[in-house]
N, CA, C and O atoms as a GROMACS GRO file, in nm:
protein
  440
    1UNK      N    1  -2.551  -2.568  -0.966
    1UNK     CA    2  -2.422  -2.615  -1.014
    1UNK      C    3  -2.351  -2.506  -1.094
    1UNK      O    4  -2.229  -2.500  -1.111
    2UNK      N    5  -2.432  -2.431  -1.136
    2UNK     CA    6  -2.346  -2.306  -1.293
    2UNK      C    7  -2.304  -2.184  -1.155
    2UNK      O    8  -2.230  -2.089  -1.180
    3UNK      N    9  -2.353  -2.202  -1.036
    3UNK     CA   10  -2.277  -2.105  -0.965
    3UNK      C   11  -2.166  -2.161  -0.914
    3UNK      O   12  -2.055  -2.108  -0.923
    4UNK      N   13  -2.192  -2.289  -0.849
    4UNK     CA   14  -2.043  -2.363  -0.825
    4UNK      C   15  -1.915  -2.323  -0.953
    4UNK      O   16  -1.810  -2.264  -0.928
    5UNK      N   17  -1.957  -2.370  -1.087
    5UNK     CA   18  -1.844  -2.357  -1.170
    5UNK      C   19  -1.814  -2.242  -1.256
    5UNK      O   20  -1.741  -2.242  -1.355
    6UNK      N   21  -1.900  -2.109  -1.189
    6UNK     CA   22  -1.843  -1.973  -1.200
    6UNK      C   23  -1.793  -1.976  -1.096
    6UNK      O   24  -1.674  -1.949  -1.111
    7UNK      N   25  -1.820  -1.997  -0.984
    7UNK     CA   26  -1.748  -1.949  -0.860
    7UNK      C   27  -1.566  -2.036  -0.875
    7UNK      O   28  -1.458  -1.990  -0.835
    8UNK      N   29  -1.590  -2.152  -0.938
    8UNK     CA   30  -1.466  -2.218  -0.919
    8UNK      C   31  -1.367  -2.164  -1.076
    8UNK      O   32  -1.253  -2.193  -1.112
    9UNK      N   33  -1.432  -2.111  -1.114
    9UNK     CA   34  -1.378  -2.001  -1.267
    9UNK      C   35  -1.290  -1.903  -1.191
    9UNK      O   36  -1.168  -1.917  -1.180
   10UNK      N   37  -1.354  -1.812  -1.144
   10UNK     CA   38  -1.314  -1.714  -1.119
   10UNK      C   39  -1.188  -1.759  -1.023
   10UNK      O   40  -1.088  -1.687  -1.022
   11UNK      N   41  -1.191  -1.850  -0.962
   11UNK     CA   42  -1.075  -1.879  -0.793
   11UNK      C   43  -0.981  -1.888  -0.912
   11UNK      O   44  -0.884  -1.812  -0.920
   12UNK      N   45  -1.009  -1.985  -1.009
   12UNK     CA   46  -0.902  -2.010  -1.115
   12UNK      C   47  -0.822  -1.938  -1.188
   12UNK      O   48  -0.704  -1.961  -1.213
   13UNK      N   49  -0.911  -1.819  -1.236
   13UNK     CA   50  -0.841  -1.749  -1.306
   13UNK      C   51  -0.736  -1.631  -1.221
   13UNK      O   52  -0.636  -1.572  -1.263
   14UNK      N   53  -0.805  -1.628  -1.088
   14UNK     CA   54  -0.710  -1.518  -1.028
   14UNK      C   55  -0.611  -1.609  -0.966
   14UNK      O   56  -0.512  -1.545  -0.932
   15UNK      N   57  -0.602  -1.720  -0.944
   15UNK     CA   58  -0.476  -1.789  -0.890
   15UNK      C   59  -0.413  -1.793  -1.029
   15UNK      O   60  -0.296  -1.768  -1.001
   16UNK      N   61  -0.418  -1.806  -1.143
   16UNK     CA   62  -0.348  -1.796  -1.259
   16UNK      C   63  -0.283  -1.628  -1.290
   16UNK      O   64  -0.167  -1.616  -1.331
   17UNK      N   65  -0.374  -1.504  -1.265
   17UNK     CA   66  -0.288  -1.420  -1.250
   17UNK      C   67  -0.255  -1.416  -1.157
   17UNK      O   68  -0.188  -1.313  -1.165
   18UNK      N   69  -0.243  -1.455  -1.033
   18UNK     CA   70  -0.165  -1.414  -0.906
   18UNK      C   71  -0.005  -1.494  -0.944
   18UNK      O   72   0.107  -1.446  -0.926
   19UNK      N   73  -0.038  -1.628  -1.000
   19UNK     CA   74   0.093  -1.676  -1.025
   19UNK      C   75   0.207  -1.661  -1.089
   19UNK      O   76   0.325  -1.693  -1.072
   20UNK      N   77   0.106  -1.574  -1.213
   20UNK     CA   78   0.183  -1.503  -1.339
   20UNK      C   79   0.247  -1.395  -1.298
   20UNK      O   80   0.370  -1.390  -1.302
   21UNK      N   81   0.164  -1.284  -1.246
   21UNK     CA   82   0.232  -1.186  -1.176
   21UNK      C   83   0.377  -1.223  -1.070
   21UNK      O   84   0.477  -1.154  -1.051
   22UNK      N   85   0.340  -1.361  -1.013
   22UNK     CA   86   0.487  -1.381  -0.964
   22UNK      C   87   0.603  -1.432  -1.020
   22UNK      O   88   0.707  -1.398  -0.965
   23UNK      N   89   0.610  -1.506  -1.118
   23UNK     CA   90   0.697  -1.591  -1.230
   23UNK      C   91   0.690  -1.488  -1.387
   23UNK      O   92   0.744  -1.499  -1.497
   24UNK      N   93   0.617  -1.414  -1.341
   24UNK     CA   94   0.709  -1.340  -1.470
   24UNK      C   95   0.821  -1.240  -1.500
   24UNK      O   96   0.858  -1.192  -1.607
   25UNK      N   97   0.862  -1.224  -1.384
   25UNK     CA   98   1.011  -1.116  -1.370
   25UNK      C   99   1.112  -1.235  -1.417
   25UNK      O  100   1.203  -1.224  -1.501
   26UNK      N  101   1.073  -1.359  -1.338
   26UNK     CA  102   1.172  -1.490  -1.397
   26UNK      C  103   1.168  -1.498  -1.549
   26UNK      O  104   1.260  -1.512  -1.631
   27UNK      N  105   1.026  -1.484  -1.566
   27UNK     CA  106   1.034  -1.541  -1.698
   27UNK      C  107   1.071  -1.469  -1.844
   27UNK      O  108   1.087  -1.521  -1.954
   28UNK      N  109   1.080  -1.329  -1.802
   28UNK     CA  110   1.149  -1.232  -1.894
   28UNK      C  111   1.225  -1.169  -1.839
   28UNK      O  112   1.198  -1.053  -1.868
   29UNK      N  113   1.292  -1.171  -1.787
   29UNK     CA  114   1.432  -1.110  -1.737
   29UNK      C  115   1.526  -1.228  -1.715
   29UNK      O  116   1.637  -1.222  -1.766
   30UNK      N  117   1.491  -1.334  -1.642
   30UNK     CA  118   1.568  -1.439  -1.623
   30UNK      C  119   1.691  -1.404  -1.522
   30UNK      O  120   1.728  -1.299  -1.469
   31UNK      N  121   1.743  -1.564  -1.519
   31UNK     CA  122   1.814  -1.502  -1.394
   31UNK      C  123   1.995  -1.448  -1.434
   31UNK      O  124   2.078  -1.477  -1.520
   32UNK      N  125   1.988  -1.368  -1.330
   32UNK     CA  126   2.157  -1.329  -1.373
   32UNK      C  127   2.131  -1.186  -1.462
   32UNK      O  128   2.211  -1.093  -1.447
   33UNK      N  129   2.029  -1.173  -1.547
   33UNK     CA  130   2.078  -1.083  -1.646
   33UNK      C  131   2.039  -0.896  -1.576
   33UNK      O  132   1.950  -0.851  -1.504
   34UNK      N  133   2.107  -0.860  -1.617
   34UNK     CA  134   2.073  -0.684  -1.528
   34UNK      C  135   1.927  -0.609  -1.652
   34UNK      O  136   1.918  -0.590  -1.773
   35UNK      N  137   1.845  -0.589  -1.543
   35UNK     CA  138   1.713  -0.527  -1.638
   35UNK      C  139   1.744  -0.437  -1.663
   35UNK      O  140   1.858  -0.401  -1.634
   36UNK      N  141   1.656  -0.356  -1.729
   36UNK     CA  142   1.688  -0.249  -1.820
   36UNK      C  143   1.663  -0.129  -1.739
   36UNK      O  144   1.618  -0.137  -1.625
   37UNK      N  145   1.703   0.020  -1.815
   37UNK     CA  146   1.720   0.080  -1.742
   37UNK      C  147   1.576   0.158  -1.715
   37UNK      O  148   1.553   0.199  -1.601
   38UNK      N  149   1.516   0.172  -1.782
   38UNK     CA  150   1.322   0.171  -1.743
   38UNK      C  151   1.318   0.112  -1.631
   38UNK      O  152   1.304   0.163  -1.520
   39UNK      N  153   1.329   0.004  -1.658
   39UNK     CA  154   1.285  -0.104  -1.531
   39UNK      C  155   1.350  -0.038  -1.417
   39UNK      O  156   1.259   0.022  -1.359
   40UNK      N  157   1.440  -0.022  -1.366
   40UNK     CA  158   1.557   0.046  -1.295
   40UNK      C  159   1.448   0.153  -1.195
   40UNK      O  160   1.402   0.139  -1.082
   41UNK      N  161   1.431   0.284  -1.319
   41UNK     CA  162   1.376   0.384  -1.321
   41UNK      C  163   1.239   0.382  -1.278
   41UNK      O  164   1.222   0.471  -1.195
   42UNK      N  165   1.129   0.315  -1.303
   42UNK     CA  166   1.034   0.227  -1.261
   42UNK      C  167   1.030   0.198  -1.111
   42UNK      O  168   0.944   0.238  -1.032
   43UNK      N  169   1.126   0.130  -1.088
   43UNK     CA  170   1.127   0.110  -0.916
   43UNK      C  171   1.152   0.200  -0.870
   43UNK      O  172   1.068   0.248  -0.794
   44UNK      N  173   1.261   0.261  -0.888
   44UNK     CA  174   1.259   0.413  -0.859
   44UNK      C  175   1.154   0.526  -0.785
   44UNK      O  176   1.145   0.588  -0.679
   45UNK      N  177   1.083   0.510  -0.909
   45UNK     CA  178   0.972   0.598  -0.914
   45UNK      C  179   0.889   0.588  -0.846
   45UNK      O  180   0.854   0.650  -0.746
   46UNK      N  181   0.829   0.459  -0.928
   46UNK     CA  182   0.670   0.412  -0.882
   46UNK      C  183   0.631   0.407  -0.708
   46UNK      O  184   0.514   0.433  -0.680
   47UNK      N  185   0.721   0.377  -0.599
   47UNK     CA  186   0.698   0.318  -0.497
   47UNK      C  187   0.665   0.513  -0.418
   47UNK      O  188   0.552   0.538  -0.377
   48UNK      N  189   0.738   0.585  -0.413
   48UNK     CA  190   0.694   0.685  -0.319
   48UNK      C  191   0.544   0.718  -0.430
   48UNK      O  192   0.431   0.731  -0.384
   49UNK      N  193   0.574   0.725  -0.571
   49UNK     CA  194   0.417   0.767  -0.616
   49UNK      C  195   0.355   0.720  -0.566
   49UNK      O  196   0.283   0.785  -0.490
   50UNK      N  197   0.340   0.587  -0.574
   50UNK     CA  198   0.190   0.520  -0.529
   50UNK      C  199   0.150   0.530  -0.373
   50UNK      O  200   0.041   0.519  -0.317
   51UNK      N  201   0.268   0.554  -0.329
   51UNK     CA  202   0.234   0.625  -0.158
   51UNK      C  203   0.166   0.754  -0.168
   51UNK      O  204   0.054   0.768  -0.120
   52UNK      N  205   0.259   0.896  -0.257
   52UNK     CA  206   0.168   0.988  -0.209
   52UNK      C  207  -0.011   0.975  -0.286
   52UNK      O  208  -0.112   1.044  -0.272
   53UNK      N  209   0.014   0.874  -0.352
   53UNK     CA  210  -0.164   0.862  -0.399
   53UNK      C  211  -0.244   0.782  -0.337
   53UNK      O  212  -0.364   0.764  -0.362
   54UNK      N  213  -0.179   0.732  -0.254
   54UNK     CA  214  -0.256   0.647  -0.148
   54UNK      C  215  -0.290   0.744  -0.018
   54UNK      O  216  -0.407   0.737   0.023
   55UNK      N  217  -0.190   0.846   0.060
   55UNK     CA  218  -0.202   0.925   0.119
   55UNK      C  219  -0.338   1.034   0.079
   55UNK      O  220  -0.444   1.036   0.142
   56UNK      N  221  -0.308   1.117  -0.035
   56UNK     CA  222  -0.380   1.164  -0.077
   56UNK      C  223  -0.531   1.122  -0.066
   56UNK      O  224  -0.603   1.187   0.010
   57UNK      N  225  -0.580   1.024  -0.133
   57UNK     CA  226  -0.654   0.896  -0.143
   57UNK      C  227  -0.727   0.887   0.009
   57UNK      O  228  -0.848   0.885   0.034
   58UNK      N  229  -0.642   0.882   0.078
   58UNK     CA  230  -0.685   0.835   0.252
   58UNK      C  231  -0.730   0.971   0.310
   58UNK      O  232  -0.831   0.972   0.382
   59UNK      N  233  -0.670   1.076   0.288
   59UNK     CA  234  -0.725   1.230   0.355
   59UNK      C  235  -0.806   1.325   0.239
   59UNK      O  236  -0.801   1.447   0.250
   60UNK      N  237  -0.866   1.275   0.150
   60UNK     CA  238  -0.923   1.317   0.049
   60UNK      C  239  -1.078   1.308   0.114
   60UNK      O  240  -1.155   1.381   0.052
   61UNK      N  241  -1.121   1.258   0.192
   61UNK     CA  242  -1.289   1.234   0.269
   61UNK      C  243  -1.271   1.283   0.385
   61UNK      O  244  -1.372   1.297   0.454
   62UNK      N  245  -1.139   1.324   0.441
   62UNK     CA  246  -1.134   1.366   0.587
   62UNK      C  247  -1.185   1.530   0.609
   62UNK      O  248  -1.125   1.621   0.552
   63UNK      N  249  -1.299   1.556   0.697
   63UNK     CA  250  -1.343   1.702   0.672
   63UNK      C  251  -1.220   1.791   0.777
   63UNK      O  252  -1.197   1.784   0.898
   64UNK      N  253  -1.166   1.865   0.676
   64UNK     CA  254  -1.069   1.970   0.839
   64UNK      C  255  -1.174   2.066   0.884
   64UNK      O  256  -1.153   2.136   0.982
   65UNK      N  257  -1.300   2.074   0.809
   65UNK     CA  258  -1.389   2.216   0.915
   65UNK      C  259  -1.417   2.142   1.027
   65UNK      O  260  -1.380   2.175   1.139
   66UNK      N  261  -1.464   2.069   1.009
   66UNK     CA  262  -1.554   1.972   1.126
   66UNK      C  263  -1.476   1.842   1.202
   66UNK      O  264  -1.389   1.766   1.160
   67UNK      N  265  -1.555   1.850   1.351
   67UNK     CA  266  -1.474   1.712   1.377
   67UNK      C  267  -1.389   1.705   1.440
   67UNK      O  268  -1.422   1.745   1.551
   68UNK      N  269  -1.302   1.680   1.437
   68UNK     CA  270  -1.145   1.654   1.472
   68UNK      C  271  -1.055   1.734   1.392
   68UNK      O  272  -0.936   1.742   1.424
   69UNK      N  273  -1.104   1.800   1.279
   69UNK     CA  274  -1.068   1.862   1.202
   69UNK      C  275  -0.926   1.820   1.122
   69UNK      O  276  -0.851   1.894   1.058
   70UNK      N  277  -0.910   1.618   1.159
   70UNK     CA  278  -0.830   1.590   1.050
   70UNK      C  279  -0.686   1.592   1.121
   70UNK      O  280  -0.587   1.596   1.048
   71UNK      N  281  -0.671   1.590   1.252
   71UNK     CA  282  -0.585   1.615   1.352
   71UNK      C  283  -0.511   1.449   1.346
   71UNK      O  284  -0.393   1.420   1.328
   72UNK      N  285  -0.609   1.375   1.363
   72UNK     CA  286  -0.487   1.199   1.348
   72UNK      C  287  -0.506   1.165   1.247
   72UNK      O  288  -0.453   1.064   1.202
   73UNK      N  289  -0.582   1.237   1.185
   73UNK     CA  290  -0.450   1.167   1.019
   73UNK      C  291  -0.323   1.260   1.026
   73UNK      O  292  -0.215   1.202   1.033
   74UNK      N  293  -0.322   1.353   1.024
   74UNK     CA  294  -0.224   1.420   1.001
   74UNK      C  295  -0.130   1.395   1.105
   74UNK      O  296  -0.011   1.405   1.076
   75UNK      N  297  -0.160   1.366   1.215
   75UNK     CA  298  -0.047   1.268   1.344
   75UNK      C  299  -0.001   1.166   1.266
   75UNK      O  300   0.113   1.166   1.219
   76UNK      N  301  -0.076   1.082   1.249
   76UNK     CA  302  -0.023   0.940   1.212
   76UNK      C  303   0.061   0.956   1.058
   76UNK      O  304   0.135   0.864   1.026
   77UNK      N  305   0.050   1.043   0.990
   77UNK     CA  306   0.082   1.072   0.826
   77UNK      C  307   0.210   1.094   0.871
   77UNK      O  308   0.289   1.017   0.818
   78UNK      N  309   0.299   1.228   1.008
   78UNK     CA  310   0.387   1.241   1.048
   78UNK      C  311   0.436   1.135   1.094
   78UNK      O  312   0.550   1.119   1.051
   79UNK      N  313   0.397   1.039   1.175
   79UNK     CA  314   0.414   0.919   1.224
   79UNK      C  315   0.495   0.850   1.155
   79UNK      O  316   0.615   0.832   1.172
   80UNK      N  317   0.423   0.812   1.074
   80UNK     CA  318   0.459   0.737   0.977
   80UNK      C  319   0.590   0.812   0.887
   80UNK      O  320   0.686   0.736   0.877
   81UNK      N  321   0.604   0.907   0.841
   81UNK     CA  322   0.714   0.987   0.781
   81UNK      C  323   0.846   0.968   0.842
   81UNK      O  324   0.956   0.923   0.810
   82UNK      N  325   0.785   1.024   0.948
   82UNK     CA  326   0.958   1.016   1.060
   82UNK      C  327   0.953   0.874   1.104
   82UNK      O  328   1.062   0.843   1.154
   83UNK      N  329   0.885   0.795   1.105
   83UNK     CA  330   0.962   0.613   1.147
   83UNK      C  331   0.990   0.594   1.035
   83UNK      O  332   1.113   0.592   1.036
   84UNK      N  333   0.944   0.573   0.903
   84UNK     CA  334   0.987   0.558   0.802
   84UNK      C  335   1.136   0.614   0.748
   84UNK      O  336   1.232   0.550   0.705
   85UNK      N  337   1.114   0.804   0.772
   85UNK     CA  338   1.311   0.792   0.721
   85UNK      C  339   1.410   0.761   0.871
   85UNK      O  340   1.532   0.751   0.863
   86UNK      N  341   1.368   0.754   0.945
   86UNK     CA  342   1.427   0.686   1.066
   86UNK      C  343   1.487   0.575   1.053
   86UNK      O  344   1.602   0.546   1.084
   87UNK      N  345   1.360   0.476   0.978
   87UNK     CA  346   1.412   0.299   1.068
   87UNK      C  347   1.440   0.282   0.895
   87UNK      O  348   1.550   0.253   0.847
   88UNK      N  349   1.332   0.305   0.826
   88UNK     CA  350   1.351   0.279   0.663
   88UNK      C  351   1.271   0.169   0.643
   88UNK      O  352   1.276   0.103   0.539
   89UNK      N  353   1.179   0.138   0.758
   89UNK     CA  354   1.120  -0.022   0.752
   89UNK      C  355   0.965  -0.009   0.716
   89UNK      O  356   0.879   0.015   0.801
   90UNK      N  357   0.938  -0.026   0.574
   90UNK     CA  358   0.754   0.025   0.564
   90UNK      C  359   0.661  -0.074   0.646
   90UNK      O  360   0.547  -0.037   0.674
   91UNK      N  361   0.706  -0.197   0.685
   91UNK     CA  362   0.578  -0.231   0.800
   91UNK      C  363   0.571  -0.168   0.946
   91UNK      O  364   0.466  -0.133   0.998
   92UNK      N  365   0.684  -0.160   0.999
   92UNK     CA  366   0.708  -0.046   1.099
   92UNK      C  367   0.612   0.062   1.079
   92UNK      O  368   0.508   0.063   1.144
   93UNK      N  369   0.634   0.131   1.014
   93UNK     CA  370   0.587   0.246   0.978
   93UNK      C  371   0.391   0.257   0.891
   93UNK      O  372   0.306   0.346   0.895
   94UNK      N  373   0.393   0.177   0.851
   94UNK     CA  374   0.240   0.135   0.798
   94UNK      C  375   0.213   0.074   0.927
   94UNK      O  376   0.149   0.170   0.968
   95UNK      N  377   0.209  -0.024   1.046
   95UNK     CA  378   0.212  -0.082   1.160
   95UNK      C  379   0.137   0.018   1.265
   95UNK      O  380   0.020   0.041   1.298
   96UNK      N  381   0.304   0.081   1.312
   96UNK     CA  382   0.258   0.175   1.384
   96UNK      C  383   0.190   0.307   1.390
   96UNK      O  384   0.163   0.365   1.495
   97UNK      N  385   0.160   0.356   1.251
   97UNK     CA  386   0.126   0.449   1.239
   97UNK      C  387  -0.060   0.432   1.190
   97UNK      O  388  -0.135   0.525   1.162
   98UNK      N  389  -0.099   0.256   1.195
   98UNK     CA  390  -0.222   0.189   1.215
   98UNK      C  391  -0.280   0.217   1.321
   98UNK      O  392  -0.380   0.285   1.343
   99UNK      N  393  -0.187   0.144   1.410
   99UNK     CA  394  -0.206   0.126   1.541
   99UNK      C  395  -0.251   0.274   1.640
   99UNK      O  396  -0.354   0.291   1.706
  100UNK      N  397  -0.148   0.358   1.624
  100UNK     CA  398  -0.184   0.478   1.642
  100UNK      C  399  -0.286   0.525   1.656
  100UNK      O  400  -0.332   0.562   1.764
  101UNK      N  401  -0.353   0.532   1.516
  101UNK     CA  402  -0.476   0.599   1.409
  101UNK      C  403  -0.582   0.523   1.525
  101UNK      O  404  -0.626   0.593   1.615
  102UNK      N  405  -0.611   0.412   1.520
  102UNK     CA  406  -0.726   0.325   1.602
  102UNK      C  407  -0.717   0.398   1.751
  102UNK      O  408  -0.806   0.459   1.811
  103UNK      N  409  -0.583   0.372   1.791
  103UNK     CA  410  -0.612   0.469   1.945
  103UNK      C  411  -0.690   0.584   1.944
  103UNK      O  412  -0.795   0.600   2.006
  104UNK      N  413  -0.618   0.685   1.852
  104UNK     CA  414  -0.605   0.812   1.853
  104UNK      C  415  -0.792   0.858   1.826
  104UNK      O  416  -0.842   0.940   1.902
  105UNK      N  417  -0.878   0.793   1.713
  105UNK     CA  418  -1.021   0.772   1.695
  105UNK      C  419  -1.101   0.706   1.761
  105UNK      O  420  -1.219   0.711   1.725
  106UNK      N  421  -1.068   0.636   1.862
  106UNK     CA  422  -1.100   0.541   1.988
  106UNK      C  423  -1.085   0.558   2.117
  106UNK      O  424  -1.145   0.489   2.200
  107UNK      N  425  -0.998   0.657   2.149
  107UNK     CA  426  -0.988   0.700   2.284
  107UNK      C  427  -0.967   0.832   2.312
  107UNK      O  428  -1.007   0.885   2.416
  108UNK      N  429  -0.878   0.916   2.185
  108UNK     CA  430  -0.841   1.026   2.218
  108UNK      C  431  -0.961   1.126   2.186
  108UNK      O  432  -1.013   1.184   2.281
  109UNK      N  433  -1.007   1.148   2.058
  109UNK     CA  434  -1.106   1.235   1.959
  109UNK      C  435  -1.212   1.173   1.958
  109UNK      O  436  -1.270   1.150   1.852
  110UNK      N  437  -1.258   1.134   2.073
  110UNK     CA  438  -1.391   1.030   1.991
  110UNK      C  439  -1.469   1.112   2.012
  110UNK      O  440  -1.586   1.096   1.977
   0.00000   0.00000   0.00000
């Protein structure tokens, strides 16, 4: 039973931050009012950062001596670059440049 009502703890508490995280732009900014200019700056920012650290992140274990030498990531990284300032659409571009990657390690370089 004490694993049942850790296990039903934990569902709880992350549906409580998952919810918070969504109702709280409402709940301190509210509606109508223009956020601040951090905040602004913030969006700004944050969204290509956390891409090139995710990039980084993803070809950081890839060996270029050996192998494939790192050839479809670096396809699909372009891939993804040019559909992205192309269409401007990040599932497009996270999508197809998935899709790709699985071919490209599955049929082409295997």
């Amino acid at each position: 039973m004490s694993d049942f009502l850790t296990s039903m703890g934990i569902i709880l508490a992350m549906a409580g931050v998952t919810a918070f995280t969504r109702f709280a732009p409402f709940i301190f900014f509210g509606r109508g009012k223009e956020p601040a200019k951090w905040i602004k700056y913030l969006g700004r920012l944050l969204p290509p950062a956390l891409m090139s650290v995710l990039i980084i992140y993803c070809i950081s274990s890839v060996d270029f001596i050996g192998g494939s030498h790192g050839i479809p990531e670096l396809i699909c990284i372009a891939v993804a670059m040019g559909l992205h300032a192309w269409k401007g659409n990040v599932l497009l571009s996270i999508g197809v440049s998935t899709v790709l990657y699985m071919v490209l390690i599955q049929a082409v370089f295997v």
